[in-house]
PyMOL Python script that loads the backbone (N, CA, C, O; Angstrom):
from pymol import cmd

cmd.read_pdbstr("""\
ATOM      1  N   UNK A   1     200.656 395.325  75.657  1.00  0.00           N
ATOM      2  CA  UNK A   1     200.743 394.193  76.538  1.00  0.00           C
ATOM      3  C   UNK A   1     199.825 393.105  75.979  1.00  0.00           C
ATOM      4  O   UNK A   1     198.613 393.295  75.879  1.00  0.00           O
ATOM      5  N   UNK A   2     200.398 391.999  75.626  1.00  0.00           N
ATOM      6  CA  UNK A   2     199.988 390.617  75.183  1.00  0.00           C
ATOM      7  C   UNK A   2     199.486 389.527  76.076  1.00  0.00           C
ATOM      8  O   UNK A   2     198.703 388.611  75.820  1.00  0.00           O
ATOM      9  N   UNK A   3     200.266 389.907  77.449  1.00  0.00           N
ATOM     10  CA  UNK A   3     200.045 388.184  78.118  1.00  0.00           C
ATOM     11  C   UNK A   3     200.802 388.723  79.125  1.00  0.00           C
ATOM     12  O   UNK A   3     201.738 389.471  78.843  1.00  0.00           O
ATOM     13  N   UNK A   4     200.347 388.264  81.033  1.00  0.00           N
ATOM     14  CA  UNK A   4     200.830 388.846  81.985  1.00  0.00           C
ATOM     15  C   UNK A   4     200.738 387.249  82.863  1.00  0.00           C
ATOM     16  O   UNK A   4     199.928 386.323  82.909  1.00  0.00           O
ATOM     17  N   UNK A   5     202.005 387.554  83.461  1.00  0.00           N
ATOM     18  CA  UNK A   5     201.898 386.171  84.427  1.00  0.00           C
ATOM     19  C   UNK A   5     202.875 386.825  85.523  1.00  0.00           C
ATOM     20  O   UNK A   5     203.635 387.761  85.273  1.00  0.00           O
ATOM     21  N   UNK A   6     202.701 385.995  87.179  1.00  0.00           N
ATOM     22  CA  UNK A   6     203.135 386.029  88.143  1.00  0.00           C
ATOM     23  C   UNK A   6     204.280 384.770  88.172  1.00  0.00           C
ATOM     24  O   UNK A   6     203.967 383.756  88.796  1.00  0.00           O
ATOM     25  N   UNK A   7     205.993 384.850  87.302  1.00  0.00           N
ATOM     26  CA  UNK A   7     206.529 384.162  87.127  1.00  0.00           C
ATOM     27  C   UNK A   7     207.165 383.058  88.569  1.00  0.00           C
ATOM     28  O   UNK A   7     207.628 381.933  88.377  1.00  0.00           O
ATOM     29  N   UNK A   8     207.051 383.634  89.776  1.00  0.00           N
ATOM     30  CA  UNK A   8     206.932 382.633  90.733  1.00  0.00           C
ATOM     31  C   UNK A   8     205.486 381.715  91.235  1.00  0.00           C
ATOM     32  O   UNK A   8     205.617 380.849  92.100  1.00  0.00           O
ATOM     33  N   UNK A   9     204.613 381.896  90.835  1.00  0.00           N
ATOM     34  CA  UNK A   9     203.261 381.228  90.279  1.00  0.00           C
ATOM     35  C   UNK A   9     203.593 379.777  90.320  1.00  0.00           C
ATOM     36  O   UNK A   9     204.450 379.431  89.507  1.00  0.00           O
ATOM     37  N   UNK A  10     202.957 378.594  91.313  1.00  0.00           N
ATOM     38  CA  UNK A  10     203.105 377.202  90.830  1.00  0.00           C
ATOM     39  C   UNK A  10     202.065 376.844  91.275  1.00  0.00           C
ATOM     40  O   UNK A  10     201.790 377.013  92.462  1.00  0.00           O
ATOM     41  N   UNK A  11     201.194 376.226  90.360  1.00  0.00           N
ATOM     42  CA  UNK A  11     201.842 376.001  88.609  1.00  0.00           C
ATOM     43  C   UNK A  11     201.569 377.677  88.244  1.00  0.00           C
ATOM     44  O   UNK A  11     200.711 378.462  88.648  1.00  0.00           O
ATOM     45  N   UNK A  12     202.561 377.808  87.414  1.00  0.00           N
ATOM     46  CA  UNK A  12     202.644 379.199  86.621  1.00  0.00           C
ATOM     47  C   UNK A  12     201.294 379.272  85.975  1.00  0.00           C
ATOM     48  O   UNK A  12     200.811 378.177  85.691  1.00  0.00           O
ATOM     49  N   UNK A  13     200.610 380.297  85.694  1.00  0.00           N
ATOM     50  CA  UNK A  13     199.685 381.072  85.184  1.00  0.00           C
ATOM     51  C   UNK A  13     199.730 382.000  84.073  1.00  0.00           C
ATOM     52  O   UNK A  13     200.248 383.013  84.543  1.00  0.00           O
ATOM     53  N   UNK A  14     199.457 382.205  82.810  1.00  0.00           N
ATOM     54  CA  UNK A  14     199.629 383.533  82.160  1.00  0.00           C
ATOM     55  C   UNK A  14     197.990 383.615  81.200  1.00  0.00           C
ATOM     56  O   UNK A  14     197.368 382.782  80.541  1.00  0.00           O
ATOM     57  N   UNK A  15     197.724 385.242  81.594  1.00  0.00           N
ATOM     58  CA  UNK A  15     197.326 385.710  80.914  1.00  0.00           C
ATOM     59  C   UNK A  15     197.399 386.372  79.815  1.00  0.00           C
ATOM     60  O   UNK A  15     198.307 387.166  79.568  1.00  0.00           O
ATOM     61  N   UNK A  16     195.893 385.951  78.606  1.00  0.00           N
ATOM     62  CA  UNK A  16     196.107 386.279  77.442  1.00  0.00           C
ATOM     63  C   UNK A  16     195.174 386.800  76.956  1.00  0.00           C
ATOM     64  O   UNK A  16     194.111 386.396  77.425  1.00  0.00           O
ATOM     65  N   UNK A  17     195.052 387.900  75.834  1.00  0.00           N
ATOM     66  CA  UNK A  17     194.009 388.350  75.231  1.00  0.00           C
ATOM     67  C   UNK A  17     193.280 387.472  74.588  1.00  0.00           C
ATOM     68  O   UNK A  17     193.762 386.364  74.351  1.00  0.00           O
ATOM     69  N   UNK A  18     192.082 387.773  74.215  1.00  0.00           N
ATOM     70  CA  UNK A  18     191.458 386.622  73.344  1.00  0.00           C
ATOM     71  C   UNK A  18     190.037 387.154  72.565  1.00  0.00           C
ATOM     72  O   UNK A  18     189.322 388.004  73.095  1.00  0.00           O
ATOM     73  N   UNK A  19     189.861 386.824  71.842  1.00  0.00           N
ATOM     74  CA  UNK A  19     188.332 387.259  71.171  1.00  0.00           C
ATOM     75  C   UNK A  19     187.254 386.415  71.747  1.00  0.00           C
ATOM     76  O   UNK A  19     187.148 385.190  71.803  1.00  0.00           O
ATOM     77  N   UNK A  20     186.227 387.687  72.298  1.00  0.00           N
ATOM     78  CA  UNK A  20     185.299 387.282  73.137  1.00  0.00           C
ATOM     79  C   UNK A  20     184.742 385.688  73.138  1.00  0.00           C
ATOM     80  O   UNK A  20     185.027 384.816  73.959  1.00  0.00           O
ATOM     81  N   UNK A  21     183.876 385.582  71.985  1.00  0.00           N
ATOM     82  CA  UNK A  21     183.498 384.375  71.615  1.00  0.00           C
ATOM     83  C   UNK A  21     184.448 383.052  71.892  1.00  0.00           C
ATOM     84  O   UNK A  21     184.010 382.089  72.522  1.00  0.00           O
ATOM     85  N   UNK A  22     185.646 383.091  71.420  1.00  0.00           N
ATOM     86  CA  UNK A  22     186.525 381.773  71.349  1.00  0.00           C
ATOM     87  C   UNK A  22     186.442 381.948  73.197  1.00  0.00           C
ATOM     88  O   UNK A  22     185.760 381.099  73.773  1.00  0.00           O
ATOM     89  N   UNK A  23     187.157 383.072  74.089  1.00  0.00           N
ATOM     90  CA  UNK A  23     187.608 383.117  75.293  1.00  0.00           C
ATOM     91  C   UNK A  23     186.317 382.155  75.645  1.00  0.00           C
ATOM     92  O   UNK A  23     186.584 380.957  75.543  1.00  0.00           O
ATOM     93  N   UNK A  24     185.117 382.428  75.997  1.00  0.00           N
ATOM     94  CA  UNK A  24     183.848 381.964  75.887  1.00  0.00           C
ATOM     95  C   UNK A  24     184.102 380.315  76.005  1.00  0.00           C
ATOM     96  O   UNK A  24     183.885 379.556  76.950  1.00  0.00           O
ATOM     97  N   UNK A  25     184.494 380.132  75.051  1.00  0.00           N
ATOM     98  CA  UNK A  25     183.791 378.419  73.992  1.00  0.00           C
ATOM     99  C   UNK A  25     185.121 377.837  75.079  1.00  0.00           C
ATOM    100  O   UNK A  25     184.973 376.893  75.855  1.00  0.00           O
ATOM    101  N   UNK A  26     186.696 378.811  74.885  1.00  0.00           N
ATOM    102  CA  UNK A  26     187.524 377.995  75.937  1.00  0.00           C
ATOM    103  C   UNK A  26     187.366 377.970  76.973  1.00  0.00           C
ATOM    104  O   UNK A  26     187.986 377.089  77.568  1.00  0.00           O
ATOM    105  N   UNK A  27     186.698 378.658  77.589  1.00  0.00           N
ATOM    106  CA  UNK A  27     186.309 378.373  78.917  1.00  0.00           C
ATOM    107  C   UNK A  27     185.176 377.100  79.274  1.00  0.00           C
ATOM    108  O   UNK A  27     185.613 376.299  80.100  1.00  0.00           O
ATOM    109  N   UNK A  28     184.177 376.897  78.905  1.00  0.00           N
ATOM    110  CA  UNK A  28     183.444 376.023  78.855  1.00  0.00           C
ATOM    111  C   UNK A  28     184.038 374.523  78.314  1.00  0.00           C
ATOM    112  O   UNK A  28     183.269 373.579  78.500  1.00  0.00           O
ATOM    113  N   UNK A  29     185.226 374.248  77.716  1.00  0.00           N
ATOM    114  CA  UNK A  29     186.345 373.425  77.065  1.00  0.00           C
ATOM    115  C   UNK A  29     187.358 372.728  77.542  1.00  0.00           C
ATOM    116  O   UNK A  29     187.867 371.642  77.262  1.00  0.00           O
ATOM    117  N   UNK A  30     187.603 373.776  78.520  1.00  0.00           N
ATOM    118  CA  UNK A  30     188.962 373.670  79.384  1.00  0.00           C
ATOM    119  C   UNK A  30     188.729 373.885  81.001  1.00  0.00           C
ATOM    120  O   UNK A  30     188.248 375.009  81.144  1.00  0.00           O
ATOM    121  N   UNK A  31     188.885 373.244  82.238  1.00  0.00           N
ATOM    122  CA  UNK A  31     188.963 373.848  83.362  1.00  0.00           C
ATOM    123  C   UNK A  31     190.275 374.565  83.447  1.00  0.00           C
ATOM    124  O   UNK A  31     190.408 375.459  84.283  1.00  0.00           O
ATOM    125  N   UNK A  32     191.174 374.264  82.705  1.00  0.00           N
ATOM    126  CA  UNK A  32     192.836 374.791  82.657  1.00  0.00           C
ATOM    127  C   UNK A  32     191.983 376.843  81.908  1.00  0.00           C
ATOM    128  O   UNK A  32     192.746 377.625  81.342  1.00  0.00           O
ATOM    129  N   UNK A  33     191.379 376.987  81.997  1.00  0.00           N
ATOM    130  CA  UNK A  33     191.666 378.360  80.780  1.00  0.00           C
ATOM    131  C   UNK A  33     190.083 378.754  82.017  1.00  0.00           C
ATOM    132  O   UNK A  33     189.261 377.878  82.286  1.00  0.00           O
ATOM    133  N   UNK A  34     190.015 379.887  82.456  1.00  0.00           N
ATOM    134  CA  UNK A  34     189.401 380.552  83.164  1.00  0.00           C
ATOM    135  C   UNK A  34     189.380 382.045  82.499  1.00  0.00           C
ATOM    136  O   UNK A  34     190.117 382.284  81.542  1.00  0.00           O
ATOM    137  N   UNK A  35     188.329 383.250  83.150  1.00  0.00           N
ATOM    138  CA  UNK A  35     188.060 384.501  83.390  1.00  0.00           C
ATOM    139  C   UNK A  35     189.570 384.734  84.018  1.00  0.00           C
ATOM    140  O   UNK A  35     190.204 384.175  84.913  1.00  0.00           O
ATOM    141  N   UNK A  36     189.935 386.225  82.790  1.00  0.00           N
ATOM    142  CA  UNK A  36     191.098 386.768  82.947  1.00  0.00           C
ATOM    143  C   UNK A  36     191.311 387.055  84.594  1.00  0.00           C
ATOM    144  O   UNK A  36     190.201 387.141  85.121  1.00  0.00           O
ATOM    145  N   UNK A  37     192.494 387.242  85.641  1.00  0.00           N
ATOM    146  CA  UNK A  37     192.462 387.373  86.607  1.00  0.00           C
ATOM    147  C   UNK A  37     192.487 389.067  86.878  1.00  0.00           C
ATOM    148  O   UNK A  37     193.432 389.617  86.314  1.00  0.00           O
ATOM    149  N   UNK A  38     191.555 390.001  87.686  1.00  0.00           N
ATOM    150  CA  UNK A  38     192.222 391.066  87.384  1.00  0.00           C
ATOM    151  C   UNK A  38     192.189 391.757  86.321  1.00  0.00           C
ATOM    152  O   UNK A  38     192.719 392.867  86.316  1.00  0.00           O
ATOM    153  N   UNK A  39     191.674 391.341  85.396  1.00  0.00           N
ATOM    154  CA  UNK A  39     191.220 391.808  83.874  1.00  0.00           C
ATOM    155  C   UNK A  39     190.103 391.653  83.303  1.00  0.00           C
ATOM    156  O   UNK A  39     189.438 390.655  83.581  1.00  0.00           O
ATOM    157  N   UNK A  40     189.518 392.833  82.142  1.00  0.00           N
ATOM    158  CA  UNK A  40     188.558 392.682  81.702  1.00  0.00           C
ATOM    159  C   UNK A  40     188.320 391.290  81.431  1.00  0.00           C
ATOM    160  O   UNK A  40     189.050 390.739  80.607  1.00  0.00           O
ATOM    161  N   UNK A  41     187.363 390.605  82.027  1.00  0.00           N
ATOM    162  CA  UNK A  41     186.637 389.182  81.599  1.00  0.00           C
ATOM    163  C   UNK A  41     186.442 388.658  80.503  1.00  0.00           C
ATOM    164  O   UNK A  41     186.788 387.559  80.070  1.00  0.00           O
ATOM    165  N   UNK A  42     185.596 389.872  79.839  1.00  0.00           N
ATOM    166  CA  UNK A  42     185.002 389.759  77.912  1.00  0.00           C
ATOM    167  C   UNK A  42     186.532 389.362  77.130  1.00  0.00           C
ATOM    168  O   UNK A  42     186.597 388.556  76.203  1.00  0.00           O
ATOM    169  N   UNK A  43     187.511 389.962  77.597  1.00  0.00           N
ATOM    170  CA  UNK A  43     188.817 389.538  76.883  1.00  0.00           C
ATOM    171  C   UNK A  43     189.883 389.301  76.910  1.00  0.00           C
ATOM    172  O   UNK A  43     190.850 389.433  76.160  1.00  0.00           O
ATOM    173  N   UNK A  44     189.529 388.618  78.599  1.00  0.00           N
ATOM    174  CA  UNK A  44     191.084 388.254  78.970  1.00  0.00           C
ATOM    175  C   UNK A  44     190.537 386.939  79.333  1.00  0.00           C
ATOM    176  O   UNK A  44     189.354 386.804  79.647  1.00  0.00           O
ATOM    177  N   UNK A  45     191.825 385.446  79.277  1.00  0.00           N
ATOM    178  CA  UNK A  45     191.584 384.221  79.664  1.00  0.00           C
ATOM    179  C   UNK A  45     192.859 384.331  80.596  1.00  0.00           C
ATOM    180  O   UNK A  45     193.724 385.171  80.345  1.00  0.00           O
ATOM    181  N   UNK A  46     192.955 383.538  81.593  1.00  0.00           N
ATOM    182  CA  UNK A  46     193.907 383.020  82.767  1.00  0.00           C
ATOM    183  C   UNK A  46     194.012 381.709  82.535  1.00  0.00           C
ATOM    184  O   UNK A  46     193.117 380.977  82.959  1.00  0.00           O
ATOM    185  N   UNK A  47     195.206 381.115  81.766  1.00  0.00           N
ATOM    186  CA  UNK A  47     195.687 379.932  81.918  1.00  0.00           C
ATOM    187  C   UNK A  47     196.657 379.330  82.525  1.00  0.00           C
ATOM    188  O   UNK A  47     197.829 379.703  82.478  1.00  0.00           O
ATOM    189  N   UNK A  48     196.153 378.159  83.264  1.00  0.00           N
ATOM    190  CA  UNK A  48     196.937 377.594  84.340  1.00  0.00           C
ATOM    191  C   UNK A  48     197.424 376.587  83.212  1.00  0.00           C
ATOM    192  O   UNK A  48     196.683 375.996  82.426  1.00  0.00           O
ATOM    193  N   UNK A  49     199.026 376.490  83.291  1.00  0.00           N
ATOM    194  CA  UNK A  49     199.839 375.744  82.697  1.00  0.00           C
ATOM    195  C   UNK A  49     200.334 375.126  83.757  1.00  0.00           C
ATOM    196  O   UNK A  49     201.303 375.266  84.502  1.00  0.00           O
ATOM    197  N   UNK A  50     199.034 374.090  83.594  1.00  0.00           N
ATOM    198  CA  UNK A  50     199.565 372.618  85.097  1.00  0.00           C
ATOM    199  C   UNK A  50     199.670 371.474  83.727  1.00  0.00           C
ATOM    200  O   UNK A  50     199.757 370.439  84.389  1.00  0.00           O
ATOM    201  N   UNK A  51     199.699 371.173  82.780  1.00  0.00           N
ATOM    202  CA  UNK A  51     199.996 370.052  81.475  1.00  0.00           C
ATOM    203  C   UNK A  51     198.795 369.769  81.298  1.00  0.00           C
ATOM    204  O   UNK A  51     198.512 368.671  80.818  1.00  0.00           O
ATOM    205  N   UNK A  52     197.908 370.585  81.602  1.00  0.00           N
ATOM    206  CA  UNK A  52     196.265 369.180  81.206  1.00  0.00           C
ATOM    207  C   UNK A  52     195.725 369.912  79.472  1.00  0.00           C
ATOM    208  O   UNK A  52     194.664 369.586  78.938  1.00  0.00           O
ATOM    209  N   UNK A  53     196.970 371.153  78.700  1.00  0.00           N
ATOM    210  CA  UNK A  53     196.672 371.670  77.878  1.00  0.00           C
ATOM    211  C   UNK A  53     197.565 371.218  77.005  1.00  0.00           C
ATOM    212  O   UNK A  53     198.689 370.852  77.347  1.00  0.00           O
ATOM    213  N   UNK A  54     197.105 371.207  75.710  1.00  0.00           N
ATOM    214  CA  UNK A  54     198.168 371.013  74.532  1.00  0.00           C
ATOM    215  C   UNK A  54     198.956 372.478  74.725  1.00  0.00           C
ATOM    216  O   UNK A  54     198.592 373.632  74.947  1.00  0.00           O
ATOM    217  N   UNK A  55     200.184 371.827  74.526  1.00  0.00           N
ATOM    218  CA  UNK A  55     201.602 373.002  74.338  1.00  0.00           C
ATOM    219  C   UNK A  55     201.338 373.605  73.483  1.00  0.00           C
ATOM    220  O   UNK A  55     201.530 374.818  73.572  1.00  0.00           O
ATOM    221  N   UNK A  56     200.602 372.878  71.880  1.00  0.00           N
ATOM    222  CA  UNK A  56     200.593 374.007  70.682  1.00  0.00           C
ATOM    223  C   UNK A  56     198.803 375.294  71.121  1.00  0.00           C
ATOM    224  O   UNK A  56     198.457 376.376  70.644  1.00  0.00           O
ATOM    225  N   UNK A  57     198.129 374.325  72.266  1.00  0.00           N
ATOM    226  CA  UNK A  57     196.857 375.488  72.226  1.00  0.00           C
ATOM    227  C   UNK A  57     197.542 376.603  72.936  1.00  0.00           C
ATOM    228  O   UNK A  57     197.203 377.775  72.771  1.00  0.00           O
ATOM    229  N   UNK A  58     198.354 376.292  73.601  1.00  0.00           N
ATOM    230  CA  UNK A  58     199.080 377.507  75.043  1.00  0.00           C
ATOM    231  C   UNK A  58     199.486 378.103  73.842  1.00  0.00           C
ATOM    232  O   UNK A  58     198.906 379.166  73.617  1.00  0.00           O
ATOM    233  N   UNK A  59     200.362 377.722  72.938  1.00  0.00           N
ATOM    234  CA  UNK A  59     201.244 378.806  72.058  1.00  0.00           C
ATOM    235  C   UNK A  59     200.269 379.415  70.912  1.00  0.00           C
ATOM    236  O   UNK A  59     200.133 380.584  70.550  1.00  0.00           O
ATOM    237  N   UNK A  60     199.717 378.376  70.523  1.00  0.00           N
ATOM    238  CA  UNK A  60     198.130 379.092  69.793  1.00  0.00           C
ATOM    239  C   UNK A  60     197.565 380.433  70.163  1.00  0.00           C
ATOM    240  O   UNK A  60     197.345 381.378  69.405  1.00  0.00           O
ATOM    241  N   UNK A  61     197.339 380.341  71.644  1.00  0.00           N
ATOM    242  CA  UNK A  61     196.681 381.488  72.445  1.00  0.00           C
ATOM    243  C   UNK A  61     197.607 382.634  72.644  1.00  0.00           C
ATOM    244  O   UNK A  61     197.261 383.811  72.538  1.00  0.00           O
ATOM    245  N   UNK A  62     198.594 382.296  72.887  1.00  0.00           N
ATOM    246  CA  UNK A  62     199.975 383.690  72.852  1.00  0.00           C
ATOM    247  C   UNK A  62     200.182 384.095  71.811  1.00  0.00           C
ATOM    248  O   UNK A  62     200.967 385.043  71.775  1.00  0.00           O
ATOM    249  N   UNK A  63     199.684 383.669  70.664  1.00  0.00           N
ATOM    250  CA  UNK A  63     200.552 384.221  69.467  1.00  0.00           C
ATOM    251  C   UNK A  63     199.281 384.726  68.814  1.00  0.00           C
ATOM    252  O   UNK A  63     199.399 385.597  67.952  1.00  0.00           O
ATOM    253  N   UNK A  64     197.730 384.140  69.224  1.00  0.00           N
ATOM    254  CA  UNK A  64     196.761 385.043  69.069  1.00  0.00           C
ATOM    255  C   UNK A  64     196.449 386.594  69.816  1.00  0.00           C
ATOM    256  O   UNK A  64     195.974 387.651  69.400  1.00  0.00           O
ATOM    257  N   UNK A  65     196.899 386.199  70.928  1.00  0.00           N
ATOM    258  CA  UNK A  65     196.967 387.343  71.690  1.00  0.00           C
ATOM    259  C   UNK A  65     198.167 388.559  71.480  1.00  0.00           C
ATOM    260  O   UNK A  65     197.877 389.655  71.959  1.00  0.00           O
ATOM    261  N   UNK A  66     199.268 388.452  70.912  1.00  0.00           N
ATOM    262  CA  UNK A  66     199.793 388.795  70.347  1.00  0.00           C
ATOM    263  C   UNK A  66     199.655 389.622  68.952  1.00  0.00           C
ATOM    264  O   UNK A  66     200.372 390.539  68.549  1.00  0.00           O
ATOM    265  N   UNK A  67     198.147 388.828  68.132  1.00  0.00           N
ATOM    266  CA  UNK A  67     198.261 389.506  66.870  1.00  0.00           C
ATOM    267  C   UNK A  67     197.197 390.595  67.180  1.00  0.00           C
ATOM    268  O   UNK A  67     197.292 391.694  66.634  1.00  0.00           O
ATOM    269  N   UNK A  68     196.040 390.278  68.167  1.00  0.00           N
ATOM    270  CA  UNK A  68     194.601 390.989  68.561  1.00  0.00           C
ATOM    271  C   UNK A  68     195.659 392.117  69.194  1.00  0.00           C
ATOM    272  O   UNK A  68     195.209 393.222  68.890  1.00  0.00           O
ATOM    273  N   UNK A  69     197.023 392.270  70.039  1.00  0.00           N
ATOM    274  CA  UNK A  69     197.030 393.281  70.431  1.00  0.00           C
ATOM    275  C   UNK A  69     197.723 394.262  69.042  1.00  0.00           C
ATOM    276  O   UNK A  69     197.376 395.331  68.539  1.00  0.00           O
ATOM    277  N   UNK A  70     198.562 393.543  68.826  1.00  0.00           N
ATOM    278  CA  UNK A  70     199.343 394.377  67.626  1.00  0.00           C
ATOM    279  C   UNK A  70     198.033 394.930  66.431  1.00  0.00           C
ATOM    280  O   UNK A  70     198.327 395.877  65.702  1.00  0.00           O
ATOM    281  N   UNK A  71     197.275 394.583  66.360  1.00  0.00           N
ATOM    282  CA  UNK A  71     196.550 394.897  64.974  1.00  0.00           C
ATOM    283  C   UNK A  71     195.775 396.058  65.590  1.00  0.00           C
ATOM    284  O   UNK A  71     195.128 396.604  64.696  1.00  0.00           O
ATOM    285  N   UNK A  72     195.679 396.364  66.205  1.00  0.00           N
ATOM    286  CA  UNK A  72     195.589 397.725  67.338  1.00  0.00           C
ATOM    287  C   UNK A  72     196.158 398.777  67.104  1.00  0.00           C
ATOM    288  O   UNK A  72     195.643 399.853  66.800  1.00  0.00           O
ATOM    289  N   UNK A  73     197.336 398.498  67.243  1.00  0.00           N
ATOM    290  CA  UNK A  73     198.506 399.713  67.047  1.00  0.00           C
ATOM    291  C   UNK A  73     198.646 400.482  65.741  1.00  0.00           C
ATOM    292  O   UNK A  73     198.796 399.793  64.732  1.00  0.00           O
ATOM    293  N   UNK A  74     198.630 401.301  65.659  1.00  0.00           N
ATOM    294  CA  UNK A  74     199.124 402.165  64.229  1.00  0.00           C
ATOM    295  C   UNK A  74     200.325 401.314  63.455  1.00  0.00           C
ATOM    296  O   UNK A  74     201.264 400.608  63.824  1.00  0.00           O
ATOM    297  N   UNK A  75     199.788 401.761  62.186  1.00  0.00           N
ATOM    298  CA  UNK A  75     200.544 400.468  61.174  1.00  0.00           C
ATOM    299  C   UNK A  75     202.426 400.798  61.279  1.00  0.00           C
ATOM    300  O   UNK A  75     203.299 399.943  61.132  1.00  0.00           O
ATOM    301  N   UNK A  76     202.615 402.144  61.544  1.00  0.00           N
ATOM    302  CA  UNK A  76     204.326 402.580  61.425  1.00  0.00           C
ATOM    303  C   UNK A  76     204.551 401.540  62.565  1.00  0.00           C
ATOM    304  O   UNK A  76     205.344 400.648  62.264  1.00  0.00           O
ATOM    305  N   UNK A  77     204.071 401.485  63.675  1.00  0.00           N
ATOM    306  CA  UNK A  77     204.322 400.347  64.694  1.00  0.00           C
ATOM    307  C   UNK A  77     204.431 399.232  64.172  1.00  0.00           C
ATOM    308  O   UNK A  77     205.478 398.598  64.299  1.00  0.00           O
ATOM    309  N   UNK A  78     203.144 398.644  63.316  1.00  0.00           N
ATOM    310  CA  UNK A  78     202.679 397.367  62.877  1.00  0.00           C
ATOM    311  C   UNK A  78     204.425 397.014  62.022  1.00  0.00           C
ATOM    312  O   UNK A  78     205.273 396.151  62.250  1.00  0.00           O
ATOM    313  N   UNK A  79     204.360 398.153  61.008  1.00  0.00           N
ATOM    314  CA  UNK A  79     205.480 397.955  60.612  1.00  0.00           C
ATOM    315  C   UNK A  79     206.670 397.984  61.124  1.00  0.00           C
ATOM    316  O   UNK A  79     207.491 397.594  60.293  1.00  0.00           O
ATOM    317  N   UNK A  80     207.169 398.291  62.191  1.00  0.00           N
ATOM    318  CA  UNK A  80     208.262 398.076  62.682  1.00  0.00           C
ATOM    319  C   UNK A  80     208.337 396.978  63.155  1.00  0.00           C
ATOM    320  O   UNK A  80     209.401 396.371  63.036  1.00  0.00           O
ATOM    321  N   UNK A  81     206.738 396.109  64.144  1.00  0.00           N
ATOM    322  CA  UNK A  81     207.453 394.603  64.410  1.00  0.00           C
ATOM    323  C   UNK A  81     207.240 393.804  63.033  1.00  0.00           C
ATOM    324  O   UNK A  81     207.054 392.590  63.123  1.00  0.00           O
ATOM    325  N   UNK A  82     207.253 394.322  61.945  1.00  0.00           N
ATOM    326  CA  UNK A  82     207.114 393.109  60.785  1.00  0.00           C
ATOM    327  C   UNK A  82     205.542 392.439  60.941  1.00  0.00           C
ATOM    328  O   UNK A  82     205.537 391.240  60.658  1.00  0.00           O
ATOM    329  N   UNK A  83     204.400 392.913  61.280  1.00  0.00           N
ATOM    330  CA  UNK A  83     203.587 392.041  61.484  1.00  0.00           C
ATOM    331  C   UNK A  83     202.620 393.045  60.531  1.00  0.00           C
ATOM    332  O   UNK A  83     202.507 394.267  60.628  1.00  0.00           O
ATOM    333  N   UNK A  84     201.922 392.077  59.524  1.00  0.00           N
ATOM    334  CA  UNK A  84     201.936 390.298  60.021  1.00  0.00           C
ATOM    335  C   UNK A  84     202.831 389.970  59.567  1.00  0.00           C
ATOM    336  O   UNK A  84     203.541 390.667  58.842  1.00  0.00           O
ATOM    337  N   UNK A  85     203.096 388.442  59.978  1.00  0.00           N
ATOM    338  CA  UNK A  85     204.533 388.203  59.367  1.00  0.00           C
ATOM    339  C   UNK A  85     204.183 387.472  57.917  1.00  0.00           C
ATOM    340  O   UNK A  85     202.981 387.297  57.712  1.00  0.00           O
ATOM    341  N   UNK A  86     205.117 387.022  56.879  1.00  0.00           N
ATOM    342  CA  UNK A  86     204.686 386.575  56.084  1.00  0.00           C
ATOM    343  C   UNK A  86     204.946 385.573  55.717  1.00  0.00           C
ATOM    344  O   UNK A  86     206.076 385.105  55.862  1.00  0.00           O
ATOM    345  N   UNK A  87     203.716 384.778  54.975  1.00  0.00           N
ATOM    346  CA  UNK A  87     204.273 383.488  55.522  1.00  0.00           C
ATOM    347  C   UNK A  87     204.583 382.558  54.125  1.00  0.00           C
ATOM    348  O   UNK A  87     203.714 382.476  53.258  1.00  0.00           O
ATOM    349  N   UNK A  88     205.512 382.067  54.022  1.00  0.00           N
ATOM    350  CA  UNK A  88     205.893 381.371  52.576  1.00  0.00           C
ATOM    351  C   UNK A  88     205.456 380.159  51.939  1.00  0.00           C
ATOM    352  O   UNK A  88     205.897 379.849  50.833  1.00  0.00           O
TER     353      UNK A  88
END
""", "prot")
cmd.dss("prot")
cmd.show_as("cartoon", "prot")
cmd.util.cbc("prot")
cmd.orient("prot")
């Protein structure tokens, strides 16, 4: 699990993994990016996607959270989603 949101949520919300430090620095950065809801704090952020965030930091943060969870997993996994991906 990468990122959890309550899709009737307005404004929608999703949570994302994050490495301690950055979660940290975005929180102090952003009032939009808070302490995961419901989740470990140290490494979860809760972002409210009300527009006061760049679209590419929201997708920044999903696709980081995405790699922190996958690089986790045993590599036959790793290797089945293709990750990392490679990049040309």
């Amino acid at each position: 699990m990468f990122a959890l949101t309550a899709l009737a949520r307005t404004p929608l919300e999703v949570s994302v993994k994050c490495d301690p430090e950055l979660a940290a620095a975005l929180r102090n950065s952003y009032p939009a990016i808070r302490p995961g809801y419901h989740l470990n704090k140290r490494h979860w952020n809760t972002i409210t996607l009300d527009g006061s965030l760049p679209d590419q930091l929201v997708r920044d943060l999903i696709e980081d959270s995405y790699d922190l969870v996958v690089s986790g997993l045993p590599k036959r996994v790793q290797e089945e989603l293709a990750w990392p991906p490679v990049v040309a």
